[in-house]
N, CA, C and O atoms as CSV, one atom per row, in Angstrom:
chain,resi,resn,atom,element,x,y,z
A,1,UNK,N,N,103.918,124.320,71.592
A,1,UNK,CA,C,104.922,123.365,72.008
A,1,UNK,C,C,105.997,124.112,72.783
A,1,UNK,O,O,106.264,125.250,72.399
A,2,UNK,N,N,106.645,123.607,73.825
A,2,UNK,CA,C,107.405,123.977,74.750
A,2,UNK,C,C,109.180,123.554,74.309
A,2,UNK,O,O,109.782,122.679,73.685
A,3,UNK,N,N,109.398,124.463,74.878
A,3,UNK,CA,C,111.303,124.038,74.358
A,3,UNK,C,C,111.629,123.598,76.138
A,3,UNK,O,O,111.182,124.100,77.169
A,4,UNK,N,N,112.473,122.602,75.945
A,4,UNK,CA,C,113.078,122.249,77.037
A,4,UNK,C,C,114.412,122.625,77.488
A,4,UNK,O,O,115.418,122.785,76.797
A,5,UNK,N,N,114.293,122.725,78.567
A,5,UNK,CA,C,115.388,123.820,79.402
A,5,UNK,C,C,116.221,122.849,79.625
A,5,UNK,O,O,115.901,121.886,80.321
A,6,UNK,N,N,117.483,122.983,79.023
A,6,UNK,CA,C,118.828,122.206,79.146
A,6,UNK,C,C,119.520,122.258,80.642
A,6,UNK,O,O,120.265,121.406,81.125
A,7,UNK,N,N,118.967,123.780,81.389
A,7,UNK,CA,C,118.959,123.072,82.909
A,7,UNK,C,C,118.337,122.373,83.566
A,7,UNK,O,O,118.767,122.194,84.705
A,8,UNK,N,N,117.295,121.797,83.235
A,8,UNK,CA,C,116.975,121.045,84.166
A,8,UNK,C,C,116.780,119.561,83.649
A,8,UNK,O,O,115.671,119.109,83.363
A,9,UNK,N,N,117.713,118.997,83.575
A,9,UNK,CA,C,117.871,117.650,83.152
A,9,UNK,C,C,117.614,117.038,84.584
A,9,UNK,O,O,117.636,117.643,85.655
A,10,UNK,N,N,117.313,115.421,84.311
A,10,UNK,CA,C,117.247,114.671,85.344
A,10,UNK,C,C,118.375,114.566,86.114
A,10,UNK,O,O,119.263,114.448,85.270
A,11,UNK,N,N,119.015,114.529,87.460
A,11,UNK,CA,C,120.048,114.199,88.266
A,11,UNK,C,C,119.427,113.451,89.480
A,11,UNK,O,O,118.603,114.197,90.009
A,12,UNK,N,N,119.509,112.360,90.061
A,12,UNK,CA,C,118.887,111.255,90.519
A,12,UNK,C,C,120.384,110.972,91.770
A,12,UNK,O,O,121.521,110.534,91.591
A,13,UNK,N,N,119.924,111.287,92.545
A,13,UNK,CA,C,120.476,111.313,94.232
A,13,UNK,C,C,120.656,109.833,93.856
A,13,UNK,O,O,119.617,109.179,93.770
A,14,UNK,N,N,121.723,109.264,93.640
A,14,UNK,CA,C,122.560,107.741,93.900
A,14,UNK,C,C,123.114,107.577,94.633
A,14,UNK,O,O,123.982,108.437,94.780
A,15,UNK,N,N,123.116,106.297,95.780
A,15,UNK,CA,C,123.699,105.829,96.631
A,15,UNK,C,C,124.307,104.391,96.373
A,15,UNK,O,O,123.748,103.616,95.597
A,16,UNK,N,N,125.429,104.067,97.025
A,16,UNK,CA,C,125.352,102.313,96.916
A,16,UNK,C,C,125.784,101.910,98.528
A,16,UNK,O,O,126.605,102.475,99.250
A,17,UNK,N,N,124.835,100.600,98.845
A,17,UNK,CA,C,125.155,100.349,99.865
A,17,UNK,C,C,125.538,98.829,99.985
A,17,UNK,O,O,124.938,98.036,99.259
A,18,UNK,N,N,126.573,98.334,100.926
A,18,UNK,CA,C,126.622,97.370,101.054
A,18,UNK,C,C,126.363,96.385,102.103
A,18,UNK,O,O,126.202,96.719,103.277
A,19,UNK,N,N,126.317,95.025,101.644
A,19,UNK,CA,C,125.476,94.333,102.800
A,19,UNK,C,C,126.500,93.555,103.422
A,19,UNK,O,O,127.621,93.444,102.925
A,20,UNK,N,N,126.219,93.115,104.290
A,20,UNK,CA,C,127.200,92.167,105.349
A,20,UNK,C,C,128.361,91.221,104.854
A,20,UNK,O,O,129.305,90.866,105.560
A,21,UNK,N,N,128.198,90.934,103.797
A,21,UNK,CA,C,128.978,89.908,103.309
A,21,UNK,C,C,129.777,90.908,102.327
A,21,UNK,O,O,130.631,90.305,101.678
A,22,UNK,N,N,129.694,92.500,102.023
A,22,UNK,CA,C,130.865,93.531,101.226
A,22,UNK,C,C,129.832,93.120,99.725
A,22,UNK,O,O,130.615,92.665,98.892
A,23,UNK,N,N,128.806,93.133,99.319
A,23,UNK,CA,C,128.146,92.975,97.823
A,23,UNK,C,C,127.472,94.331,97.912
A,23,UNK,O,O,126.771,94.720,98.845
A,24,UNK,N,N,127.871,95.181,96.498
A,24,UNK,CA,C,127.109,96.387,96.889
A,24,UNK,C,C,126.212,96.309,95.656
A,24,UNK,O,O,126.296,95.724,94.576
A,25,UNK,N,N,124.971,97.441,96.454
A,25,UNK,CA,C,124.188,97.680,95.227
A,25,UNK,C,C,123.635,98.749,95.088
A,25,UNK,O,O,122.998,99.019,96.106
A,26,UNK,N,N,123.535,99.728,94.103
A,26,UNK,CA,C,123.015,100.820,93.690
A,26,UNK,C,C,121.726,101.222,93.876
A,26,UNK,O,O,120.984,100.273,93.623
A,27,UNK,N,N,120.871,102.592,94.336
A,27,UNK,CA,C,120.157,102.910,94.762
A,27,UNK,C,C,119.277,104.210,94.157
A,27,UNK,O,O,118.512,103.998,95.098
A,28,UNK,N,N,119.015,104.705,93.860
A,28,UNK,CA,C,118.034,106.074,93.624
A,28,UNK,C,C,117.339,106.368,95.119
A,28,UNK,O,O,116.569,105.619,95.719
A,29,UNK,N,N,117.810,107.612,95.524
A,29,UNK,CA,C,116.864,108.632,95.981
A,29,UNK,C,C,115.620,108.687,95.987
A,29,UNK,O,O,115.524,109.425,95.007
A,30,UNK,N,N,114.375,108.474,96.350
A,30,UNK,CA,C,113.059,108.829,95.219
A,30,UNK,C,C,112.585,109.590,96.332
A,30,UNK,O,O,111.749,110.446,96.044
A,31,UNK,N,N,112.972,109.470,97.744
A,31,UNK,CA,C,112.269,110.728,98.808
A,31,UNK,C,C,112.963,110.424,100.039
A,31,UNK,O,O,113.781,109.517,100.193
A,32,UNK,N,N,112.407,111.601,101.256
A,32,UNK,CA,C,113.211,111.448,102.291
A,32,UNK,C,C,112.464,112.250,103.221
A,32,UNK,O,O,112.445,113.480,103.190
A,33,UNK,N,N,111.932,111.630,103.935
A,33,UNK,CA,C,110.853,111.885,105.141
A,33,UNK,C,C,111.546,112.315,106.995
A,33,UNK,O,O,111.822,111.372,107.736
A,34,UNK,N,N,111.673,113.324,107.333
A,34,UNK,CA,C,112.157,113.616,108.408
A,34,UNK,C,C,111.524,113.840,109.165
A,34,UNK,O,O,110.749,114.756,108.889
A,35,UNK,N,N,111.345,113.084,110.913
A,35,UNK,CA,C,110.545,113.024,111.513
A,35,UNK,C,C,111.333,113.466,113.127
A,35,UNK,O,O,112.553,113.595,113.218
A,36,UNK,N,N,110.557,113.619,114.089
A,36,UNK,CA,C,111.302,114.046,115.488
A,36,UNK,C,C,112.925,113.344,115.784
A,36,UNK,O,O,114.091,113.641,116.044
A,37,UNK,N,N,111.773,111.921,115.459
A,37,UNK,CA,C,112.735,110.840,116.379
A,37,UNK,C,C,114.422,110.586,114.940
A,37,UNK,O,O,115.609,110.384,115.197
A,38,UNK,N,N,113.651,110.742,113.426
A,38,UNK,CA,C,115.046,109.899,112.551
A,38,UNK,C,C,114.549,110.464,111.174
A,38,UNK,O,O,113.427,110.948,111.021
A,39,UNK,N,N,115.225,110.385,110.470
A,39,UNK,CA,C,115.524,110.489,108.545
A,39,UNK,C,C,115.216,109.495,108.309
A,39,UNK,O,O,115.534,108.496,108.955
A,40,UNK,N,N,114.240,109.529,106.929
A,40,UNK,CA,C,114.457,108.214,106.219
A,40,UNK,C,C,114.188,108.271,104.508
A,40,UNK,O,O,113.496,109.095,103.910
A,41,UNK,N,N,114.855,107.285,104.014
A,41,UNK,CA,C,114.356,107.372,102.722
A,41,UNK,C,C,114.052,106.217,101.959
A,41,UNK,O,O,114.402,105.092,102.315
A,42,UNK,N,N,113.337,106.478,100.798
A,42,UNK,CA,C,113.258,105.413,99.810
A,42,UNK,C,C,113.620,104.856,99.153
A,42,UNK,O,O,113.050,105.407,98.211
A,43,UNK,N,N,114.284,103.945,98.609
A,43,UNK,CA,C,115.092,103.577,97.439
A,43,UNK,C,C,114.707,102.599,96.514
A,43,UNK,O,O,114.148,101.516,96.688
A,44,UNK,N,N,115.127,103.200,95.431
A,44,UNK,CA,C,114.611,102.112,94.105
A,44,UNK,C,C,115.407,101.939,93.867
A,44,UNK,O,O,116.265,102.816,93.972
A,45,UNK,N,N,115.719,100.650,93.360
A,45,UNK,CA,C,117.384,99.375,93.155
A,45,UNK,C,C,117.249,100.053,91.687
A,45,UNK,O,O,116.173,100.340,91.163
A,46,UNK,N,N,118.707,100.287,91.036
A,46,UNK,CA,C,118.925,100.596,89.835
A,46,UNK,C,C,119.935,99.254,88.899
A,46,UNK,O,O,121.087,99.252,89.332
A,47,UNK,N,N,119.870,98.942,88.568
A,47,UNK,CA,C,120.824,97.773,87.845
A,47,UNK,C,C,121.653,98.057,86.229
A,47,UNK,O,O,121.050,98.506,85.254
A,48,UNK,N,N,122.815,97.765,86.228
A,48,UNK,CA,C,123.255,98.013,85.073
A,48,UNK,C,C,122.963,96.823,83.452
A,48,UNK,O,O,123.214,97.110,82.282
A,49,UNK,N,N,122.390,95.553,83.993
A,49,UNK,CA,C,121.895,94.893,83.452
A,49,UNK,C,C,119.824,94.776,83.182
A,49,UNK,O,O,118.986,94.478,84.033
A,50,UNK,N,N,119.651,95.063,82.026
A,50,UNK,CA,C,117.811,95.419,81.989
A,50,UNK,C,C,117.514,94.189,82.196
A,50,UNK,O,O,116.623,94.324,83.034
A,51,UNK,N,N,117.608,93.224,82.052
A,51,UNK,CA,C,116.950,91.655,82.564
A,51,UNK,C,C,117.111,91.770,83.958
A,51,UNK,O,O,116.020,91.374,84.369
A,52,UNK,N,N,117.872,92.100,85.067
A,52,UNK,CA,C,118.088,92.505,86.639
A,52,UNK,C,C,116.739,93.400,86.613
A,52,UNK,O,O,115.891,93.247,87.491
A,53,UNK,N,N,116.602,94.197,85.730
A,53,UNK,CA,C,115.583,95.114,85.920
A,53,UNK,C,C,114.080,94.525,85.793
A,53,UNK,O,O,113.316,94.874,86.693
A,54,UNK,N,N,113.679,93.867,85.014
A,54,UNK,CA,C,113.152,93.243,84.446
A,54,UNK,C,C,112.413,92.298,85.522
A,54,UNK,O,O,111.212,92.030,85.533
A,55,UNK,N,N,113.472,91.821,86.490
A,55,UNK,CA,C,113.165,90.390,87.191
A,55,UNK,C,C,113.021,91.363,88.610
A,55,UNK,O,O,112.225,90.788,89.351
A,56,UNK,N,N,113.345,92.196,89.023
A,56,UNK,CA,C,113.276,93.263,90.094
A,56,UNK,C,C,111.820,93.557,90.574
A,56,UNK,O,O,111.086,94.234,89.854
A,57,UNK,N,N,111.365,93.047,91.816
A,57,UNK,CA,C,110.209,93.085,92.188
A,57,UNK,C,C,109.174,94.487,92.194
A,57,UNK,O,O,107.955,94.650,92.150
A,58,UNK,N,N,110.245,95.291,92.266
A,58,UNK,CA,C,109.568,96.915,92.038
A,58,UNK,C,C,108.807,97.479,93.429
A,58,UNK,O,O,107.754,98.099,93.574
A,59,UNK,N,N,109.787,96.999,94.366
A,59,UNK,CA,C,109.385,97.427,96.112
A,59,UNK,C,C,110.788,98.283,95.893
A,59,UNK,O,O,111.878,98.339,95.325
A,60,UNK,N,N,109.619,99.059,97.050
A,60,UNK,CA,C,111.248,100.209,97.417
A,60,UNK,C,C,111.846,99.766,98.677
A,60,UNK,O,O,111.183,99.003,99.380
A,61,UNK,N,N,113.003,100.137,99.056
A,61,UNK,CA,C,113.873,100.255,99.511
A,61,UNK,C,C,113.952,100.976,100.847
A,61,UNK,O,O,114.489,102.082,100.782
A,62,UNK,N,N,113.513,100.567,102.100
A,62,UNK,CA,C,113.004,102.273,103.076
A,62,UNK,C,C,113.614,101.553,104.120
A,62,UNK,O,O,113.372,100.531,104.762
A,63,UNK,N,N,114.860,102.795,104.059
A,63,UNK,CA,C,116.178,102.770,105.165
A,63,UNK,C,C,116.216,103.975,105.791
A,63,UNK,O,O,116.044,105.076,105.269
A,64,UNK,N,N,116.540,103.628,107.383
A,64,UNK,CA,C,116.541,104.433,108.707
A,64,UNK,C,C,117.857,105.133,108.122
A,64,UNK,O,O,118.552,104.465,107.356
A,65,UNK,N,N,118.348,106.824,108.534
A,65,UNK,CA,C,119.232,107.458,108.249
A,65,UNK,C,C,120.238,106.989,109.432
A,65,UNK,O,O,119.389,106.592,110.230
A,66,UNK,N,N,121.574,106.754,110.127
A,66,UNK,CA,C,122.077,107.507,111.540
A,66,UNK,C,C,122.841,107.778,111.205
A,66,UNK,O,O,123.174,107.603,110.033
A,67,UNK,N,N,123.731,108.535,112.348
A,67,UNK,CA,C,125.345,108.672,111.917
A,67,UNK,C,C,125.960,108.599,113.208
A,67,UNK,O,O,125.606,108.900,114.349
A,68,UNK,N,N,127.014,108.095,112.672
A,68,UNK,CA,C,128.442,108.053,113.338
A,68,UNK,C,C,129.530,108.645,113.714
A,68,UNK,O,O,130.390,107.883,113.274
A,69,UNK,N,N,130.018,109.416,114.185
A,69,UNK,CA,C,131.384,109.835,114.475
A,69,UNK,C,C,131.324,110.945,113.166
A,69,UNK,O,O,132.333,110.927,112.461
A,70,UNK,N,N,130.540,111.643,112.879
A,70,UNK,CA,C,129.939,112.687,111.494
A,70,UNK,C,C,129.794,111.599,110.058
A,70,UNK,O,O,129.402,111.954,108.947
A,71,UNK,N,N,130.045,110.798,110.290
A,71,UNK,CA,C,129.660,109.861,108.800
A,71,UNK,C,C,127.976,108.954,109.081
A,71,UNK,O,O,127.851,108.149,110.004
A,72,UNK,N,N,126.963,109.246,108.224
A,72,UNK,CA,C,125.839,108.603,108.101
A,72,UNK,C,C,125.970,107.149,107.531
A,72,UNK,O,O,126.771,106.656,106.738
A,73,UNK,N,N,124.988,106.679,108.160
A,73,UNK,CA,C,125.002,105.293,107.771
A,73,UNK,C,C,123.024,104.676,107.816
A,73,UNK,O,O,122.098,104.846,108.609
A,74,UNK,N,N,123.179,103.994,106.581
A,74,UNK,CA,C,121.203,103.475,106.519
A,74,UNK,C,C,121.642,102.426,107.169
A,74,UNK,O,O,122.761,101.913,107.155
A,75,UNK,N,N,120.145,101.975,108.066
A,75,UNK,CA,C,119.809,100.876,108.698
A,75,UNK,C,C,118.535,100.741,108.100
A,75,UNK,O,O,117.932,101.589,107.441
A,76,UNK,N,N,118.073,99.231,108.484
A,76,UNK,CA,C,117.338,98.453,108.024
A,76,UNK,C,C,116.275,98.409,109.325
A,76,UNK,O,O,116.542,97.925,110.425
A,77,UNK,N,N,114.984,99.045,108.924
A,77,UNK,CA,C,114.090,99.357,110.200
A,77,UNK,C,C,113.903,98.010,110.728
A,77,UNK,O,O,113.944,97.004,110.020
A,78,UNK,N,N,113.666,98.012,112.169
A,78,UNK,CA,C,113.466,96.554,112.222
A,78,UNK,C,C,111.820,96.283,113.382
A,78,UNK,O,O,111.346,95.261,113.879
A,79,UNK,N,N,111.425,97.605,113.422
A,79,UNK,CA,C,110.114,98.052,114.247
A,79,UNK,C,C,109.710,97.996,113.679
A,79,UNK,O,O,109.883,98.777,112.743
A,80,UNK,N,N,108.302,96.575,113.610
A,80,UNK,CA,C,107.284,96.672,112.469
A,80,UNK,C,C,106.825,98.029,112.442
A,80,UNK,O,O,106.942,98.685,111.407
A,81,UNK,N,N,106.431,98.401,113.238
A,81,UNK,CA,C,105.368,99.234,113.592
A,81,UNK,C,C,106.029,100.833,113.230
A,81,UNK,O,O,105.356,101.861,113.160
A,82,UNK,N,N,107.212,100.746,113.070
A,82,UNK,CA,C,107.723,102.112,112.585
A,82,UNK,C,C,107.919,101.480,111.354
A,82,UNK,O,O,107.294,102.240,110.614
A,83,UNK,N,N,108.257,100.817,110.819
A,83,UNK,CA,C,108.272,100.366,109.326
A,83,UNK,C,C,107.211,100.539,108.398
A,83,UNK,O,O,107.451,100.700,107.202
A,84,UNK,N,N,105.781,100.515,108.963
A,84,UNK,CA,C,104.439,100.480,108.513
A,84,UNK,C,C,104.758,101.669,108.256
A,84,UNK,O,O,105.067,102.145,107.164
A,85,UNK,N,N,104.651,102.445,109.812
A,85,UNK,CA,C,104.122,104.344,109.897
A,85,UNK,C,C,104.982,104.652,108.947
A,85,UNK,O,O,104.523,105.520,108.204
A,86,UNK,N,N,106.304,104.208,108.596
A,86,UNK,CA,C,107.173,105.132,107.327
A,86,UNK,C,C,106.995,104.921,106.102
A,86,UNK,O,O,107.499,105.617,105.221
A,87,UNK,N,N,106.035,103.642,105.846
A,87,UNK,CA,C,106.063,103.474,104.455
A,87,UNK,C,C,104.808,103.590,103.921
A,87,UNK,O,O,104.508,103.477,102.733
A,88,UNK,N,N,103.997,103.850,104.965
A,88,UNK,CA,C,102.833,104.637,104.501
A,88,UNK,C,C,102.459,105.795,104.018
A,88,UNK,O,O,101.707,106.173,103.119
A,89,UNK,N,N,103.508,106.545,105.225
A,89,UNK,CA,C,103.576,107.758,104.491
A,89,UNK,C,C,104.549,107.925,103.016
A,89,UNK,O,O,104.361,108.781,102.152
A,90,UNK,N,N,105.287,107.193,103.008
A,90,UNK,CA,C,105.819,107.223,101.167
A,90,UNK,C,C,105.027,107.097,100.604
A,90,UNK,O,O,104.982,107.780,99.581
A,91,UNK,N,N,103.940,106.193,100.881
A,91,UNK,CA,C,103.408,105.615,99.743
A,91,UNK,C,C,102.458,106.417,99.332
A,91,UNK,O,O,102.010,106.504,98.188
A,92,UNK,N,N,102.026,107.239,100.639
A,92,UNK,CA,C,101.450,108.742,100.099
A,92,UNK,C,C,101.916,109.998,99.440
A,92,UNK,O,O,101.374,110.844,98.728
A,93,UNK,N,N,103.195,109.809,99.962
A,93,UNK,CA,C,103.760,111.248,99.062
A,93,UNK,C,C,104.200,110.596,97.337
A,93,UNK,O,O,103.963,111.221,96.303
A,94,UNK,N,N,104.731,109.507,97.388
A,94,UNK,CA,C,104.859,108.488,95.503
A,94,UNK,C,C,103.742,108.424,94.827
A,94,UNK,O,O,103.678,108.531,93.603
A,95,UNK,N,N,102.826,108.251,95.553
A,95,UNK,CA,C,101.879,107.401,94.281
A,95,UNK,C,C,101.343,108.379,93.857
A,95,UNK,O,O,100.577,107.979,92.980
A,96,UNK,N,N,101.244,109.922,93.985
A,96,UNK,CA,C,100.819,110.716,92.622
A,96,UNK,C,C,102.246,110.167,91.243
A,96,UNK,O,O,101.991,109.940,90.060
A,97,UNK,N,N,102.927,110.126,91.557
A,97,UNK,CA,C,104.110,109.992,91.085
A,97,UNK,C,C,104.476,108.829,89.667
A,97,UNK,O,O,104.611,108.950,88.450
A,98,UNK,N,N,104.532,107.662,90.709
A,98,UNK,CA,C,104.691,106.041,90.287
A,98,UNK,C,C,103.284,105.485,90.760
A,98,UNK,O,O,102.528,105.751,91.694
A,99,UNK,N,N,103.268,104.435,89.508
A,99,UNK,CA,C,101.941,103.121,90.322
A,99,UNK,C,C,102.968,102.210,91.420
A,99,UNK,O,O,104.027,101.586,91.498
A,100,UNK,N,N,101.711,102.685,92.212
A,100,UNK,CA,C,102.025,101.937,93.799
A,100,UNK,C,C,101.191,101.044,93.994
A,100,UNK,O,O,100.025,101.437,93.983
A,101,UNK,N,N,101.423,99.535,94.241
A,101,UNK,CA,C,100.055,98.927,94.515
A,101,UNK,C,C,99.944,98.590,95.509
A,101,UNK,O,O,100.843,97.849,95.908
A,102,UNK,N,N,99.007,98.862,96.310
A,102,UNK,CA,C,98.874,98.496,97.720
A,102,UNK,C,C,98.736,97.521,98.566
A,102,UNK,O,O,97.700,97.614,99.225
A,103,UNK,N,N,99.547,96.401,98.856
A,103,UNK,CA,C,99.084,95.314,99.201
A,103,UNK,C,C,98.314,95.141,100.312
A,103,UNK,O,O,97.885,94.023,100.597
């Protein structure tokens, strides 16, 4: 049996972002794919209520990186076709990970 190393506890890259109307919502990190053209990453919705969790469809979250004036900001891909190519490849680097089901 193994003793567990008190350094390396879980620490989970959190973000919160908000949407057009100022409602924010909390995020997890789960990866981050860098390519010629942009950054991107995945996000799994975190909720402080377990019934939110519960009712939470269990899709991730896959937002374009940019930045601004030195401050980053996620966008919401809106190129099918780069939307596919990026979430394919998540879904290859996660699913040793998490069950992914493939629709």
């Amino acid at each position: 049996m193994s003793e567990i190393n008190k350094n390396e506890e879980y620490n989970p890259d959190i973000v919160t972002l908000s949407d057009d109307s100022g409602k924010e919502y909390v995020f997890e990190v789960l990866d981050a794919i860098e390519t010629d053209e942009a950054r991107y990453l995945a996000l799994l919705p975190q909720y402080s209520d377990p019934k939110e969790m519960l009712d939470d469809s269990g899709e991730l979250v896959i937002v374009k990186v940019g930045e601004e004036d030195g401050e980053e900001y996620f966008y919401e891909i809106e190129d099918d076709d780069e939307y596919e190519t990026v979430a394919d490849a998540f879904v290859d680097r996660l699913q040793d990970f998490f069950e992914i089901d493939e629709k």
